[in-house]
C-alpha positions in Angstrom: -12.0 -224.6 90.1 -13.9 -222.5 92.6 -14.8 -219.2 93.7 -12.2 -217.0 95.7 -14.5 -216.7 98.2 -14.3 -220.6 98.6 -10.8 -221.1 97.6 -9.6 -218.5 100.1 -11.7 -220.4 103.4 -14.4 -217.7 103.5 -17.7 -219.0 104.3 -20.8 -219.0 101.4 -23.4 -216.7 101.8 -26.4 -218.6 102.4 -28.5 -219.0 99.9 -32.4 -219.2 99.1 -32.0 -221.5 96.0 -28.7 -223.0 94.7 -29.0 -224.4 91.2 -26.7 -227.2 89.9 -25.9 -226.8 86.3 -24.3 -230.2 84.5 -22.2 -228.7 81.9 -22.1 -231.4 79.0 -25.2 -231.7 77.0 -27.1 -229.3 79.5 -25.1 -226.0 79.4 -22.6 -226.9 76.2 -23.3 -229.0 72.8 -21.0 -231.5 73.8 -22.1 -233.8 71.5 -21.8 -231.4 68.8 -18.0 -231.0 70.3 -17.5 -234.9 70.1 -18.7 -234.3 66.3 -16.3 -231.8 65.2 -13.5 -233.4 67.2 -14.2 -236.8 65.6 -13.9 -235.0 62.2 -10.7 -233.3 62.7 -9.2 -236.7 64.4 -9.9 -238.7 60.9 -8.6 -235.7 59.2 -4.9 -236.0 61.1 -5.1 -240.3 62.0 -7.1 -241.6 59.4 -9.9 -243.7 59.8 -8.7 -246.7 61.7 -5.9 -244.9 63.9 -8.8 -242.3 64.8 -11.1 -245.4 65.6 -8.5 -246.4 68.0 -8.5 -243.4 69.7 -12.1 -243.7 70.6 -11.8 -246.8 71.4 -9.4 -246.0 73.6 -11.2 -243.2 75.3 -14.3 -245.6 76.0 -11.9 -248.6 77.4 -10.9 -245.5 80.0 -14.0 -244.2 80.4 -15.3 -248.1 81.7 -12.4 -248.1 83.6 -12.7 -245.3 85.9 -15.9 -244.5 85.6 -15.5 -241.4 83.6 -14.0 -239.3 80.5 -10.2 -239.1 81.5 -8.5 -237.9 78.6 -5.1 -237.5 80.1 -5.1 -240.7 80.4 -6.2 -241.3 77.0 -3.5 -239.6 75.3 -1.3 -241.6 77.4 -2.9 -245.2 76.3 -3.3 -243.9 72.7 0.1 -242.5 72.5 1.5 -246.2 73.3 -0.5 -246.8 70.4 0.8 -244.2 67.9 3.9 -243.3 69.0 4.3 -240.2 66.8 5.2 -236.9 68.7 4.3 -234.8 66.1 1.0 -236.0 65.5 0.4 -236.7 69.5 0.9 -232.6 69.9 -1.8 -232.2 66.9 -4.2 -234.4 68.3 -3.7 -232.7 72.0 -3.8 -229.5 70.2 -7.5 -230.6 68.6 -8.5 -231.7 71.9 -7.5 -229.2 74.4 -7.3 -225.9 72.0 -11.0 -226.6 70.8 -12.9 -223.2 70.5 -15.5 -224.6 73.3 -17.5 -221.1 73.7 -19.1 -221.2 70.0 -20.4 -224.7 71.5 -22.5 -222.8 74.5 -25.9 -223.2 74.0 -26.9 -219.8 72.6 -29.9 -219.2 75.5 -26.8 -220.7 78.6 -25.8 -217.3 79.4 -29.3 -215.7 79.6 -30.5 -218.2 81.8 -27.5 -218.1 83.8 -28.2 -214.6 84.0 -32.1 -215.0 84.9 -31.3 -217.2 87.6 -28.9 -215.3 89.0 -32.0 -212.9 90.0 -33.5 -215.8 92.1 -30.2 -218.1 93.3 -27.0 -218.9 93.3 -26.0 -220.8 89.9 -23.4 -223.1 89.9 -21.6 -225.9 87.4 -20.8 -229.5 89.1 -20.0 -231.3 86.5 -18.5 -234.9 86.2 -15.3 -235.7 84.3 -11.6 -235.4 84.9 -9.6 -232.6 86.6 -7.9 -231.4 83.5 -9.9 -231.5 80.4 -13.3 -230.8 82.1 -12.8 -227.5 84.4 -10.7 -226.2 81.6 -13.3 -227.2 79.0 -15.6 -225.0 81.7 -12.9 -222.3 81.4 -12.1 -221.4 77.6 -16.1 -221.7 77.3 -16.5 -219.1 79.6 -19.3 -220.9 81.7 -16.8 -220.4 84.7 -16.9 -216.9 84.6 -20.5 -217.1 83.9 -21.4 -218.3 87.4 -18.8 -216.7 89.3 -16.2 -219.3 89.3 -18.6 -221.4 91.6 -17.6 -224.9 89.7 -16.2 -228.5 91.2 -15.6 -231.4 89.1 -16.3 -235.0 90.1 -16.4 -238.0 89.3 -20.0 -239.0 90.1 -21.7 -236.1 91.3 -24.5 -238.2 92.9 -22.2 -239.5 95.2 -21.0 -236.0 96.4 -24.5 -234.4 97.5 -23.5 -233.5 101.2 -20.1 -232.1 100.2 -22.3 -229.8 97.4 -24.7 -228.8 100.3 -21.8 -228.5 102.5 -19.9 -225.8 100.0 -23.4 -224.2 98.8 -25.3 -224.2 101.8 -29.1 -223.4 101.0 -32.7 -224.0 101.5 -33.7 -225.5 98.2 -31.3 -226.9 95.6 -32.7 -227.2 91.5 -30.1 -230.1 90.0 -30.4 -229.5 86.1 -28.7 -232.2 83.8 -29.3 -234.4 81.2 -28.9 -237.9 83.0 -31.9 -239.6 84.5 -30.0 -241.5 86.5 -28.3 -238.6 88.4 -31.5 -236.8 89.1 -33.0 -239.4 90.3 -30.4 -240.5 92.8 -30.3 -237.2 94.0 -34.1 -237.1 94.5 -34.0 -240.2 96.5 -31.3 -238.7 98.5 -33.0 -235.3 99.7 -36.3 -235.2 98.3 -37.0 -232.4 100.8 -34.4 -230.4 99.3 -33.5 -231.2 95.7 -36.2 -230.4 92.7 -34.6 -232.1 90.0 -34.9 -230.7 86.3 -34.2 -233.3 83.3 -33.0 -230.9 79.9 -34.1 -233.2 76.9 -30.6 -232.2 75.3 -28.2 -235.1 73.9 -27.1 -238.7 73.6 -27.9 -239.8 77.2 -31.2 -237.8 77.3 -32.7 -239.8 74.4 -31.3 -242.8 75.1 -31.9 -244.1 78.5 -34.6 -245.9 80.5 -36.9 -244.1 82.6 -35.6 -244.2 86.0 -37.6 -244.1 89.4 -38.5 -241.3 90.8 -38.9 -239.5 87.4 -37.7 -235.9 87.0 -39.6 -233.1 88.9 -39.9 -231.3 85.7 -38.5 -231.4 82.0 -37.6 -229.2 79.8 -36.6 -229.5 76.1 -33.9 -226.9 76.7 -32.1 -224.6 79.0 -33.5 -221.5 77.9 -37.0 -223.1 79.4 -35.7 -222.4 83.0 -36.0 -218.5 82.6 -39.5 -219.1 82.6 -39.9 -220.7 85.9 -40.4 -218.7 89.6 -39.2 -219.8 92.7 -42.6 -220.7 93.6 -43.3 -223.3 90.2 -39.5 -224.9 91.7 -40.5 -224.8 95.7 -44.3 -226.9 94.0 -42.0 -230.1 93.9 -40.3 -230.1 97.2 -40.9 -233.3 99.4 -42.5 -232.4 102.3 -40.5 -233.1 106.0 
């Protein structure tokens, strides 16, 4: 899921500032998502079927490395081989209404920072759930169709330069971890931004180097110029 300027071979415009928006937990509730889809599971499974389900989804998720519910649904359905009940649970999943789960200030930050940069998603997860759950939210067409999905983002840095080229890059999420190996990778070139927002944000360790700067929500960016992101650049 990309731009038609990328998709067609056309080169990127150079940019001043690129910023990389994470999508679950930064841009989107998805915590709240995981809630209301956890309700709706028990609703149709029951208790211990819907258990399995998650458990399931985390025994995939250690597998490769991220949420793959494709493959999920195909472990689960193994499980539960009911084809009624396998189209109401894919239909629970994949027909979710994800735009009421936007964070209500996502679009008028996207919109603010279109007035200094580029804003992009790059999110991590699978290619079928995540760029559609990017799609029916309408954070694609938010940023211009200017999304790719990975499976660790960190690992991908000079491929995200490479597509985005750009003087300064602002990497929001909600993972420590991924801010900080990006730092570490560029610290000339990436200011990392740590949104406060979700599971992961309250839950793990400090990493090393912290966060460039943190912010308790996404709306918090549209008060931030060029110059208070350029403050936190490395020097050469």
């Amino acid at each position: 899921m990309t731009s038609p300027q990328v998709t067609s071979g056309e080169p990127v415009p150079h940019s001043e500032v690129v910023f990389i928006l994470d999508c679950d937990n930064t841009v989107l509730d998805n915590d709240a998502v995981k809630a209301d889809m956890d309700a709706q599971l028990h609703d149709l499974l029951g208790d211990a079927m819907a258990e399995t389900f998650w458990r399931e989804y985390e025994a995939v998720r250690t597998q490769t490395g991220t949420v793959d519910l494709p493959l999920t649904f195909e472990r689960f359905d193994e499980r539960h081989p009911d084809p009624v009940s396998a189209a109401r649970l894919r239909s629970i999943i994949m027909d979710y209404p994800f735009a009421k789960r936007v964070f209500p200030e996502t679009m008028a930050t996207i919109a603010y920072l279109k007035t200094l940069g580029l804003p992009t998603i790059v999110s991590d997860g699978d290619s079928v759930y995540q760029p559609h759950k990017i799609e029916q939210s309408g954070l694609a067409a938010a940023v211009n169709w200017q999304v790719v999905i990975y499976v660790h983002k960190e690992e991908h840095a000079d491929e995200i330069m490479a597509r985005w080229p750009a003087n300064l890059y602002v990497v929001v999420d909600d993972r420590g971890r991924i801010l900080s190996a990006l730092k570490n990778l560029h610290p000339d070139r990436f200011v990392t931004v740590h949104v406060t927002q979700g599971h992961y944000a309250t839950s793990a360790a400090p990493e090393t180097p912290p966060p460039d700067i943190t912010v308790g929500s996404i709306g918090e960016l549209q008060g931030f110029s060029l110059a208070d992101f350029r403050a936190h650049l490395k020097p050469r």
